[in-house]
N, C-alpha and C positions, 0 to 999 in steps of 0.2 A: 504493500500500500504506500510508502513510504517513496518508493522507485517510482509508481505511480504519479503519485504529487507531484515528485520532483520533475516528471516526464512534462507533467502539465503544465506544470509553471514556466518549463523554458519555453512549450510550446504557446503560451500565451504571449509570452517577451518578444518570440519572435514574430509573432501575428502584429504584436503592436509595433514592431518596428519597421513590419513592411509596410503597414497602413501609413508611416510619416513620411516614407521613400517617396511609396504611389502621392502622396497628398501632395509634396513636396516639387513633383514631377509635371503638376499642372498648376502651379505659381504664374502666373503672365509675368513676362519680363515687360518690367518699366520702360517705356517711353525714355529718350533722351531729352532733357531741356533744350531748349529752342527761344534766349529772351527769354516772356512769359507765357510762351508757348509750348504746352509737352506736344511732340514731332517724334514719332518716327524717325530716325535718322535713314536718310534714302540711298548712302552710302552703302549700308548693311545689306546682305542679300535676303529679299522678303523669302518667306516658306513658297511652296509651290500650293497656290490656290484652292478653295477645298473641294473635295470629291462634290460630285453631283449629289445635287438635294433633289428631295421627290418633288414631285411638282410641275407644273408649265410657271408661265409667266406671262402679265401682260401689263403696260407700260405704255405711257402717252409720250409726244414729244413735238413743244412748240415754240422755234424760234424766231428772234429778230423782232420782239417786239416793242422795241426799243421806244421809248417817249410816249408811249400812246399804253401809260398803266396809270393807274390812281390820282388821285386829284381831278384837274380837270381833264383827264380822260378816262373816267373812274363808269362811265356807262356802258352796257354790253354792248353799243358798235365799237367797240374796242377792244381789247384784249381779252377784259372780264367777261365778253360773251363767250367767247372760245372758251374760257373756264367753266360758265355756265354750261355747253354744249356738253364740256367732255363730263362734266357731273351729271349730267341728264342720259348719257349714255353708260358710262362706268369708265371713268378715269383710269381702271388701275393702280398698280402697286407702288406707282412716282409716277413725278414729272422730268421729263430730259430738256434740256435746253442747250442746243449746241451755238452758244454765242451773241451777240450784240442784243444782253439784257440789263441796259441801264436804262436808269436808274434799277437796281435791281431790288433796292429798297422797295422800290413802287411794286415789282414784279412780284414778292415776298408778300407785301401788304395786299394785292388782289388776291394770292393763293390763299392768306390766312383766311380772308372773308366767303372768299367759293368754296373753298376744299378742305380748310380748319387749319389751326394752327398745327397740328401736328403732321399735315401732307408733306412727304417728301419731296422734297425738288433737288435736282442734282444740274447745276450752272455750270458753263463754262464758257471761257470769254470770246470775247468777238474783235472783230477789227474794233470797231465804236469806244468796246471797254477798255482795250490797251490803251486805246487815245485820249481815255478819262483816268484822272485821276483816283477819283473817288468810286467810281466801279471798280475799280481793279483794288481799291482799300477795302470796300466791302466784300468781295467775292477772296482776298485772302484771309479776311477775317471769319469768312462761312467757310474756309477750308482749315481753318488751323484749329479749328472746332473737330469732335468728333464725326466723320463721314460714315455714314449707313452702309453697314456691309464693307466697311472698307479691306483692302487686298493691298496694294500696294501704292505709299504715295512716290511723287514725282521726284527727278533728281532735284540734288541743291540748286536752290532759286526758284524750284519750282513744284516743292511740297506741298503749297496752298492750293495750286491752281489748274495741278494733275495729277490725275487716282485712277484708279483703278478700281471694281469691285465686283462680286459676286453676289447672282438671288437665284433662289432654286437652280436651274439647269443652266444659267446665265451664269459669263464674265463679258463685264461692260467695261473699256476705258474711255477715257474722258482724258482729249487732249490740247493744251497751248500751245496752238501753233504759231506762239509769237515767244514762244521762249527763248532766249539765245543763249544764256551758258549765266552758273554763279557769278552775282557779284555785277550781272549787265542787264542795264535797261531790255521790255520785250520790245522788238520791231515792228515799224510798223505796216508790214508785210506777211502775210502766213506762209512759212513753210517749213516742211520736216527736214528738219536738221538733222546732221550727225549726232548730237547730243539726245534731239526727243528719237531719233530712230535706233539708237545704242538701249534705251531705259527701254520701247518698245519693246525692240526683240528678246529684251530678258524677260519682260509680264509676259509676251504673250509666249513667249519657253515656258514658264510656270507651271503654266492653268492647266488643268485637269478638265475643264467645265467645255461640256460638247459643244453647245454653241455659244458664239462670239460675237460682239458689236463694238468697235470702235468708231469712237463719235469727232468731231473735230468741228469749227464755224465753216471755212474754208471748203470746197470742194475740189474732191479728185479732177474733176471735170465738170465747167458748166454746162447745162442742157438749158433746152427751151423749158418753157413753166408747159405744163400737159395741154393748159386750155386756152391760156392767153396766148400764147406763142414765142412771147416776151424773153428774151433772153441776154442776164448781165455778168459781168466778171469775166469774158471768156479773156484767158491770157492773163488775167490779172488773179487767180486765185494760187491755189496749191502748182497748177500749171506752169505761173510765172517762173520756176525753175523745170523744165522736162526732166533731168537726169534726177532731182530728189525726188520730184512727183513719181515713176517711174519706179524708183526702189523703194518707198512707201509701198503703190499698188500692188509691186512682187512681196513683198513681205507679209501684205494681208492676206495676197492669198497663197503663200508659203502655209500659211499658219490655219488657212480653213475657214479665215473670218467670213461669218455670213451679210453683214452689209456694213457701209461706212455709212455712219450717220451726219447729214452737214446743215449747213443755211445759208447767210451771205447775200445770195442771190436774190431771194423772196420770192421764189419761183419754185414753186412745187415739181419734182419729175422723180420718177423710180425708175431706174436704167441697169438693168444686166449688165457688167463690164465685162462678163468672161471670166474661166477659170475658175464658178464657183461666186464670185463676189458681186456684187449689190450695191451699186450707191441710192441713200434713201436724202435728196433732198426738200425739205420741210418746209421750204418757203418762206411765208414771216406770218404772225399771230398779231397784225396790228389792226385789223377789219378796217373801218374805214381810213387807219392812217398810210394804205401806198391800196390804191383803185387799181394800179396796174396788173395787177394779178389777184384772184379770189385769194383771203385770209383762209388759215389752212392750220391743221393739226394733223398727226399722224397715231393712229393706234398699232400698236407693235404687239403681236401674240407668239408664244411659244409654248406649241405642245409639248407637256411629260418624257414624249418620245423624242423632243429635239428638232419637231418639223418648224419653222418660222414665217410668217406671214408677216406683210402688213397693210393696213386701210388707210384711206387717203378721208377725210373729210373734208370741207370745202364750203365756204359761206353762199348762201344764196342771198338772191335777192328782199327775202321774206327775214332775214339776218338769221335762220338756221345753220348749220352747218349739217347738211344731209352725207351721206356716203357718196363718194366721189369712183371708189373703185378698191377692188382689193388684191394684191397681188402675193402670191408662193415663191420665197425666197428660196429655189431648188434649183 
């Protein structure tokens, strides 16, 4: 009996000692200080992204609404109808917005009021914002916050203002294409540099997560708007360099990405590039502030299984935003 005890007792000792190992073994490692910001240090190689979660996804995305949010353009022929529309259809698990969202304060202050304070929205800047000062103070200040589902942020200089992240069967990045390197003003030009297409190819090496969407303001390629005809930027966006533009689009679709997500233009078009990849440009969210083309939102679905879609809605006359069309990202 005595042998007994003693058996039990060690084997208690060493029960409890494994239990502080395991406990010990999922501690989060702290954040690096950053000033008064805890950061991620983007130096450090992030984990490789997490296995697929059960689930589909579905996700809105409206940009370029720039000047035409809250105050006095605070009525649904504005922005806030598009918010209204996509609440009356099903918003989704967030908001995307690939750039020129200043005031974003304004953009922030319509989402609280249509979709609550707790909707997500995931920003990211535009020509407009790099040329403001105060959008580009806000929008690193909404990054140096904690990011939803964050995966990995952006190299130095540009941890606030590009991330990366993963939701159910999704990894999404979010990129500044005006970033130019630590330590230097962003340009005010878009394009993927050696430095954003270095941090690139390491996230999208990472990721585990079956399907992909990198977003950016800037397009691969302008196209005509689908209905207007209307067609701006061409030469002047991601294009304005061919040999980057070029090794971005091979690197997308190295990697199996299923669309680029963009704006700029304010010309809605969903264009097959080949080889698998998708450009999804979104047009602008500012209803009556640019006539030239219908105000437009885009609903993005992902089934469980990984198939990808997405729908185009479109302001009509009557200021709805009815379906415009919807197309299989295959």
């Amino acid at each position: 009996m005595k042998w007994k005890r003693e058996k039990s007792g060690r084997a208690r000792r060493f029960a409890a000692a494994l239990g502080v190992l395991v406990a010990l073994a999922f501690v989060p490692v702290r954040a690096q200080r950053i000033g008064d910001r805890s950061i991620a240090p983007s130096h450090q190689a992030a984990p490789a992204s997490r296995p697929t979660a059960p689930g589909g996804l579905t996700f809105s995305v409206a940009a370029d609404m720039r000047n035409f949010t809250a105050g006095d353009y605070a009525g649904d022929q504005y922005f806030r109808g598009v918010l209204e529309a996509m609440k009356k259809l099903g918003v989704g698990a967030f908001l995307l917005s690939p750039g020129d969202v200043g005031p974003p304060a304004g953009v922030r202050h319509d989402i609280d009021e249509v979709l609550g304070k707790d909707f997500i929205w995931y920003p990211l800047p535009g020509n407009h914002d790099e040329d403001t000062a105060s959008n580009m103070t806000w929008l690193r200040q909404w990054g140096a916050k904690a990011i939803p589902h964050l995966v990995r942020r952006g190299p130095d200089g540009a941890a606030q203002t590009m991330y990366s992240f993963d939701w159910a069967n999704v990894h999404l990045v979010a990129l500044n294409e005006y970033y130019v390197g630590p330590g230097k003003p962003e340009t005010a030009g878009g394009e993927i540099n050696a430095a954003i297409l270095d941090w690139l190819k390491t996230d999208l090496g990472a990721t585990r997560q079956p399907v992909i969407f990198v977003s950016g303001h800037e397009p691969i390629n302008a196209f005509p708007d689908m209905d207007s005809g209307r067609i701006r930027h061409v030469g002047d966006s991601l294009d304005r360099d061919p040999a980057t533009d070029k090794a971005f689009e091979d690197l997308l679709k190295a990697h199996h990405v299923v669309a680029f997500i963009c704006g700029h233009t304010h010309d809605c078009s969903i264009r097959d590039l080949g080889g698998g990849l998708w450009q999804l440009a979104a047009g602008h969210a500012r209803g009556d502030g640019d006539t030239g083309s219908p105000s437009t939102f885009l609903r993005v679905k992902v089934t469980p299984e990984g198939k990808a879609s997405v729908e185009a809605y479109r302001r009509a006359k009557d200021n709805s935003y009815p379906l415009r069309g919807t197309w299989k990202l295959d």
